[in-house]
C-alpha positions in Angstrom: 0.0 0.0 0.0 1.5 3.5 -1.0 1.0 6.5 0.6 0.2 9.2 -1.6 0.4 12.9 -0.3 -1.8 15.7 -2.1 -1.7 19.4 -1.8 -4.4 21.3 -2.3 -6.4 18.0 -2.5 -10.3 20.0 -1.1 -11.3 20.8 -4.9 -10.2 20.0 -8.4 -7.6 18.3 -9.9 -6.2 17.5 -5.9 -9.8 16.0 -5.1 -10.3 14.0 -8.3 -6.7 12.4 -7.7 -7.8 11.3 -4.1 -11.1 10.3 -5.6 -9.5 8.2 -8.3 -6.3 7.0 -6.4 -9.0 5.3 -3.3 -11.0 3.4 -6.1 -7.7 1.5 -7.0 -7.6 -0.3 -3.3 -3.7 0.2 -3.4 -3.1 3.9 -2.1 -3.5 5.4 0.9 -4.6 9.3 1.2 -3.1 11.8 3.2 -4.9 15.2 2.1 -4.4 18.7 3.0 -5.6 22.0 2.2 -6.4 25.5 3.7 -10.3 24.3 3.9 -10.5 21.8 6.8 -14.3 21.2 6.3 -14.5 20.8 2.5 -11.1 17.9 3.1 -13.8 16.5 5.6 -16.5 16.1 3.4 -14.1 14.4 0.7 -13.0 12.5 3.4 -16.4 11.1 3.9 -17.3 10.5 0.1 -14.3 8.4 -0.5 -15.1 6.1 2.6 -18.6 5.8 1.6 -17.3 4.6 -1.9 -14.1 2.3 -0.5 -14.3 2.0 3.4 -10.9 0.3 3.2 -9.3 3.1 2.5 -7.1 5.0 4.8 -7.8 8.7 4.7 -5.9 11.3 7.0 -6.8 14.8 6.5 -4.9 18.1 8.0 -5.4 21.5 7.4 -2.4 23.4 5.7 -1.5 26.5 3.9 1.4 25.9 1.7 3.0 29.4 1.6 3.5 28.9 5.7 6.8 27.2 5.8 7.1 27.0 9.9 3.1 25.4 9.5 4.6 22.4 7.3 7.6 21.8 9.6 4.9 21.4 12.3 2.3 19.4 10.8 5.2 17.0 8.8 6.6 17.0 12.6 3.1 15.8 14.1 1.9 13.2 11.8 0.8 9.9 13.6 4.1 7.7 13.4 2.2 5.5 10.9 1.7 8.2 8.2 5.4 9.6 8.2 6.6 7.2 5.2 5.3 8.7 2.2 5.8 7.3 -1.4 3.9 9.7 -3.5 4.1 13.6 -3.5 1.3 15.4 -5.6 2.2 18.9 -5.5 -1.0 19.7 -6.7 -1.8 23.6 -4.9 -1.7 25.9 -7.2 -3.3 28.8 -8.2 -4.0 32.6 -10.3 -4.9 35.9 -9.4 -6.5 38.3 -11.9 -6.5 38.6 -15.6 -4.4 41.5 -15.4 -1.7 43.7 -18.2 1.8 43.8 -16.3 1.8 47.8 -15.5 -1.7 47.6 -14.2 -1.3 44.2 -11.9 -1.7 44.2 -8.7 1.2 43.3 -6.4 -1.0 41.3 -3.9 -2.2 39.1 -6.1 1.5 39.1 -7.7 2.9 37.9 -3.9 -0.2 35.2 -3.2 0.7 33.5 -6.9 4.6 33.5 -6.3 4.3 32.9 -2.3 1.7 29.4 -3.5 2.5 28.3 -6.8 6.8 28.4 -6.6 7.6 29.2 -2.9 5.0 27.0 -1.4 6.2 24.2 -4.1 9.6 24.2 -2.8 8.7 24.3 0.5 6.4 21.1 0.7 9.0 19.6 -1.3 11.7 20.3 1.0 10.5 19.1 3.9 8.4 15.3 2.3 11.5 14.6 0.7 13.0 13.3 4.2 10.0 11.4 4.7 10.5 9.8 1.5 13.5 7.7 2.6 12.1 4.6 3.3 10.1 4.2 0.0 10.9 1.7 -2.6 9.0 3.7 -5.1 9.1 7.6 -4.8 7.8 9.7 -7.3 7.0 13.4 -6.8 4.5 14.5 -9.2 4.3 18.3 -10.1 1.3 20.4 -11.3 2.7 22.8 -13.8 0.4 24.3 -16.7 0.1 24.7 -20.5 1.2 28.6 -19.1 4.2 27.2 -17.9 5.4 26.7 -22.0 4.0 30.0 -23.2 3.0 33.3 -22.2 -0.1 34.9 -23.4 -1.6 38.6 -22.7 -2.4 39.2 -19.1 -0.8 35.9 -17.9 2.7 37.7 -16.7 3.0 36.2 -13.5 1.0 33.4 -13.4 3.2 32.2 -16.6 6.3 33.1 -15.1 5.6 30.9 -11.9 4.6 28.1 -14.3 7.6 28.3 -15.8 9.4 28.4 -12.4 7.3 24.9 -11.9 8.7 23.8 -15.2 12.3 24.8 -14.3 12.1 23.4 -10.9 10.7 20.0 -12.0 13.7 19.4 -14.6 16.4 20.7 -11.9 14.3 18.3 -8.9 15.1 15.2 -11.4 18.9 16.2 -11.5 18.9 16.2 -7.7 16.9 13.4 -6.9 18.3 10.9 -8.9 21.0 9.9 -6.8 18.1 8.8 -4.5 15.9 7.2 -7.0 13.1 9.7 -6.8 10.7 9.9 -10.0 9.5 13.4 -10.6 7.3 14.1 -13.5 5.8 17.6 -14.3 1.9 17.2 -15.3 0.9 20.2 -17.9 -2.6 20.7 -18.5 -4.4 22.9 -20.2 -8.0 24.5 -19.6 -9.6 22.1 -16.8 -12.7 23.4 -15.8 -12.3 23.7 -11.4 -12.9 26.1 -9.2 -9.6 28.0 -11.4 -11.1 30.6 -13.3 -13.5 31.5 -10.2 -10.4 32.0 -7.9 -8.4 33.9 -10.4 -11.7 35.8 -11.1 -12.1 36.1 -6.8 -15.4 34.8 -7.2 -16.8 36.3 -10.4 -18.8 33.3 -11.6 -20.6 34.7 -14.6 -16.9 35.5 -16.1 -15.3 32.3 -14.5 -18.2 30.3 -16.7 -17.4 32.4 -19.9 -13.9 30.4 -20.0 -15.6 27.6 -20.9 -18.1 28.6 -22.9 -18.6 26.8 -26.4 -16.1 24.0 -25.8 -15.7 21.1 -23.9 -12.6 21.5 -21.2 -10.9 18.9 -19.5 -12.3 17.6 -15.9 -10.2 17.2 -12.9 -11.0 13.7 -13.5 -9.3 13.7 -16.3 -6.2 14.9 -15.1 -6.7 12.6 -12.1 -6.8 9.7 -14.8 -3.9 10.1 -16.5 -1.6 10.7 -12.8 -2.7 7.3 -12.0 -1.3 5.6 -15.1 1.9 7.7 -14.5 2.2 6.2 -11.1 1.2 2.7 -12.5 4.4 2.7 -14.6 7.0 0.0 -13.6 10.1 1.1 -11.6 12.3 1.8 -14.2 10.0 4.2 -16.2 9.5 7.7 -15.7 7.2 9.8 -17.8 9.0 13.5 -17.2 6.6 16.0 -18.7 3.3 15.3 -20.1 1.2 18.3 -21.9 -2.4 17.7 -22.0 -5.2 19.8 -23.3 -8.9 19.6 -24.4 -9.2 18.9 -28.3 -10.6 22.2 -28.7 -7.4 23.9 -27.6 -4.5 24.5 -29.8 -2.2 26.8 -27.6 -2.9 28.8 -24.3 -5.0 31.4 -26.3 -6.4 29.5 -29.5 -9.4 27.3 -29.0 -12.6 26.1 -31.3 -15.6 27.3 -29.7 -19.1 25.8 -31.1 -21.3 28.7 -31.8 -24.9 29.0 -31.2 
């Protein structure tokens, strides 16, 4: 049984992985995000659906370094091997042209998406030692291969994903650690409604005419990356909806 750690696991892609990783009776889950009580009720909906599988749930922000030293630190003993890192929290902050961004929002993607990356990383690795099969799986973004208007940031930490993940694979593999980089492009979540800070109408006219990918999907294709034997590694895999050509061309139907 491997022990699969997931970031950012209350909504989205992170959800969908725990979602799909408990249905294959061969993982267990240990989830954490900022929103206790939404990890709860995810918590309860994959033991309805497989009550042999072991679920521990803790709440954590990933920018906080000193708040992952503690919770890594006070895990029960039995949930301090981990195989599996899914360094799945992530997110964006406005739609914004570089001179008229907004520094906040600037800090919250950088302090998440890069610092809070490294971060987690730095302090599972440790707790990776014992595993016979590690594999650290980062969520990067088609944004982290191109840049398109009003994406400045939010690219440029995708890139720093993108970096990060090629230079993690040159470290680790004196260890034996796997790390893959996972690239999608538009997945309909709660994404465009966080980078939108709660603007539904516009976070709905992402999708509009076309058919994005689901966090399901996403969560699909993780689990045949971690199903690979031993001596495979899959190191970057772009994936987007067939109506999506780049980061700014898609096919929409129209009415």
């Amino acid at each position: 049984m491997r022990t699969v750690f997931i970031t950012g696991a209350s909504s989205g892609i992170g959800a969908a992985c725990a979602e799909v990783l408990a249905s294959e009776k061969k993982y267990r889950l240990l989830l954490c995000a900022r929103r206790l009580s939404k990890l709860t009720e995810l918590q309860k909906r994959i033991q309805a659906q497989n009550p042999d599988c072991e679920v521990f749930c803790f709440e954590l922000d990933v920018r906080d370094q000193s708040d992952i030293i503690q919770k890594l630190k006070n895990l029960p003993n039995d949930w301090k091997d981990i195989d599996i890192l899914i360094n799945n929290a992530g997110l964006s902050q406005g739609l914004d042209l570089i001179q008229n961004g907004d520094p906040d929002d600037w800090d919250r993607m950088i302090d998440t998406n890069v610092k809070g990356l490294l971060y987690v990383t730095k302090h599972t690795i440790p707790l990776m030692q014992e595993s016979t099969h590690p594999h650290i799986i980062n969520l990067g973004s088609i944004a982290g291969k191109e840049v398109y208007p009003s994406g400045n940031v939010y690219c440029a930490t995708k890139h720093a994903v993108d970096a990060l993940t090629k230079a993690m694979r040159i470290d680790l593999l004196e260890k034996g650690i796997k790390v893959t980089s996972i690239d999608p492009g538009m997945v309909e979540t709660e994404f465009s409604e966080v980078r939108f800070k709660g603007d539904k109408e516009r976070a709905k006219n992402v999708y509009n005419g076309l058919t994005p990918l689901s966090g399901k999907d996403i969560a699909d294709i993780i689990s045949f990356v971690l199903s690979r034997p031993a001596h495979v590694n899959i190191n970057d895999l772009l994936v987007m909806p067939t109506a999506q050509a780049s980061g700014t061309i898609v096919k929409r139907d129209t009415l």
